[in-house]
N, C-alpha and C positions, 0 to 999 in steps of 0.2 A: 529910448526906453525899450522897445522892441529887442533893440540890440544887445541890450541890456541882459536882460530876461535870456536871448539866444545862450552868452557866454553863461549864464548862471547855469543854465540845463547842462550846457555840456561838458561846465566842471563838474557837475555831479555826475552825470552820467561816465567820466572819467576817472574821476574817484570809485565809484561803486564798480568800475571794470577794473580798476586797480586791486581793488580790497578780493574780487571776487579771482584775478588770477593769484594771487597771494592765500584765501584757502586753498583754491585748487593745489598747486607748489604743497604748500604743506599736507592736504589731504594725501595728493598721492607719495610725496618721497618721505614726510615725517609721519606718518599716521604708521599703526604696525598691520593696515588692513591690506594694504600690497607688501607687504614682507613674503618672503617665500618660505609655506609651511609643507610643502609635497616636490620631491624630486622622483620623479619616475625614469627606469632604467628599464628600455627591454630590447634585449636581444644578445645580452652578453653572458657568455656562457665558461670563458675563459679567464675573463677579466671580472673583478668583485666587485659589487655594488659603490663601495669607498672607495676602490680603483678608477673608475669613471667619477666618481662624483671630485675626487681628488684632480682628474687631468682635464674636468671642465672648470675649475676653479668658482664652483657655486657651492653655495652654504644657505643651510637652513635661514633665516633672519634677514639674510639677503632681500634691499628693496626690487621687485622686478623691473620695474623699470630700468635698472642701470645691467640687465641682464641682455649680451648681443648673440644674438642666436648663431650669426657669424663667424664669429670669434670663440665661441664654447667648437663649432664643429671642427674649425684651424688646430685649436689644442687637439681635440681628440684626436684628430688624423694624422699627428706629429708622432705619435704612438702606431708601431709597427705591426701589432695586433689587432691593430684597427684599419678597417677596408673601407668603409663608409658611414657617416655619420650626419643625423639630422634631427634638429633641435625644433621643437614647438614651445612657444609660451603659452598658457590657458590661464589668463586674467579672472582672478584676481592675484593668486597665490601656487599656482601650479607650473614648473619645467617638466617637459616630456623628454626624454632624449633617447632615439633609438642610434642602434648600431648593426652592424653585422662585421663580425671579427675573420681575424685571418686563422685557418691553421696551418699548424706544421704536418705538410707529408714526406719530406723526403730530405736528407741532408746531402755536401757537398762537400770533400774534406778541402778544406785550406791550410796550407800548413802542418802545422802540428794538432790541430783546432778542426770543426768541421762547423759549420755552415748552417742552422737550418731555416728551411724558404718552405713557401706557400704552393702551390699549385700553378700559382702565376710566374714563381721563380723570383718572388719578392724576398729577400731575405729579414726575417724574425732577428732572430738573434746568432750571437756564435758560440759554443760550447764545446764541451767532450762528445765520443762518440756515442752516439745511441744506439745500443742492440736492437731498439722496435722498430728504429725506421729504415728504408729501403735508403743505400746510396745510390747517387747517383755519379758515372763513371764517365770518363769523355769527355768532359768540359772543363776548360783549362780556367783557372781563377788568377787573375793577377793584382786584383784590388778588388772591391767590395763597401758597401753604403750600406749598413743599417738603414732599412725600410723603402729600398731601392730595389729594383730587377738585377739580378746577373749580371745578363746581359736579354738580346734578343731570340738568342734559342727557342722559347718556349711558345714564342707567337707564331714563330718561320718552320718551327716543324709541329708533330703533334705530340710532343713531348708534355706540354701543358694537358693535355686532352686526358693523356698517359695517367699525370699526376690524379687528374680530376676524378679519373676511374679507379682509382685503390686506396683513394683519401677514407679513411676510417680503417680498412686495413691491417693485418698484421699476418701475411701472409708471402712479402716480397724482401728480401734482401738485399740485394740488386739491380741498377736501373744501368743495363747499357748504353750510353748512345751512341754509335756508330757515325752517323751523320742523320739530316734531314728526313733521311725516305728509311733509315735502318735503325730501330729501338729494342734490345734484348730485356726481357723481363726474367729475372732468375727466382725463381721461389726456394724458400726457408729450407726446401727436401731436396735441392739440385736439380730441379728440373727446369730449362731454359725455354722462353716464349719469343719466338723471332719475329717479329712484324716487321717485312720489307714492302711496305712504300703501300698502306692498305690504302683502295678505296674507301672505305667505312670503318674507324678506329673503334667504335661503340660495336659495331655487329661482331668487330674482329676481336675484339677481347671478349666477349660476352661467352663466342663463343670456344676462343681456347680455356676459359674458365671452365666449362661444359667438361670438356674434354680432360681436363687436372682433375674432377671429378671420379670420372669414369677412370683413369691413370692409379687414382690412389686407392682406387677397392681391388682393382687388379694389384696390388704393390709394387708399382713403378717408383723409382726414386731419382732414378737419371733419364736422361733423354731433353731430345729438343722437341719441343710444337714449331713446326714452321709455315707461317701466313705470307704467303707472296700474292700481290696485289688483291683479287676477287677471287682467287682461284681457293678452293676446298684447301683446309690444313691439314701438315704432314705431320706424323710423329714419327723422326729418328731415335731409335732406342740406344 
């Protein structure tokens, strides 16, 4: 009798755990209260709102639940314009998705075609040439990856450093690179910035920038700046 009574309770209590994950199921994947009414987008300045919402393959209507925050930031970063990417879910109905994009500072000619990369030496895409960006010279191309590095130049000398200090720019036409320790910087007016082998690349541009300053009120239009290690820079006219 007892025994009885046990099994009775615990089909019910099995039953009633049945029925109650079966609303659950339905509550959360068929009910329209987890559908997804807000995609937030912040940090993309080059990319369009529907260009991210497009390459994380979410949509309004979307149940969240079947939303992988892993797999939304894989898409993104398959896109070359894109440097980092990280996904929030906010329950009930909201994706957050930040990013931070790459830009174009400088091109590379390959070919007939030029090249253009990141500050990192990541390459964006490849196009015609562009009059606003700075080339860069000296670096031999034999193959090339969309949304890949070069090569290692840009870590092994301060070529990278280089890029990072005239990104926004329109001011340089020319990026020599000599080797490792030797970088020419040419400006738009013909005037050449030699840094051989600086200890401080930030102090060293900052201040032959200084110096192009004080060059163009005087009407200088040729000459070299030249920065050798720590040592005060020269100007050959």
């Amino acid at each position: 009798m007892v025994e009885s009574a046990f099994k009775k309770r615990f089909l019910i209590f099995m039953f009633v755990t049945l029925v109650f994950i079966v609303l659950l199921y339905l509550f959360m994947f068929q009910s329209n209260y987890f559908e997804i009414k807000t995609i937030k987008v912040v940090g993309n300045q080059i990319l369009s709102y529907n260009d991210i919402k497009e390459l994380a393959m979410i949509d309004y209507g979307m149940n969240i639940f079947k939303v992988n925050p892993k797999k939304i930031e894989s898409n993104l970063l398959a896109n070359p314009y894109i440097r980092e990417s990280k996904v929030k879910i906010q329950y009930p109905d909201t994706v957050e998705i930040f990013i931070k994009e790459r830009r174009i500072v400088a091109q590379v000619k390959y070919q007939k075609d030029y090249l253009m990369i990141d500050k990192e030496g990541v390459v964006i895409k490849k196009e015609n040439y562009n009059p606003k960006l700075p080339v860069i010279e000296g670096i031999k191309v034999e193959k090339y990856q969309i949304g890949k590095k070069l090569n290692d130049i840009f870590e092994k000398s301060y070529l990278g450093t280089l890029l990072e200090l005239i990104e926004g720019t329109d001011f340089y036409s020319v990026i020599k690179y000599m080797n490792e320790k030797q970088i020419i910087l040419v400006t738009k007016n013909g005037i050449e910035i030699s840094f051989d082998n600086p200890l401080d690349i930030n102090y060293s541009f900052k201040f032959a920038e200084l110096i192009l300053k004080d060059l163009a009120k005087k009407g200088y239009h040729k000459g070299t700046i030249q920065i050798i290690g720590d040592s005060n820079p020269v100007f050959i006219p």
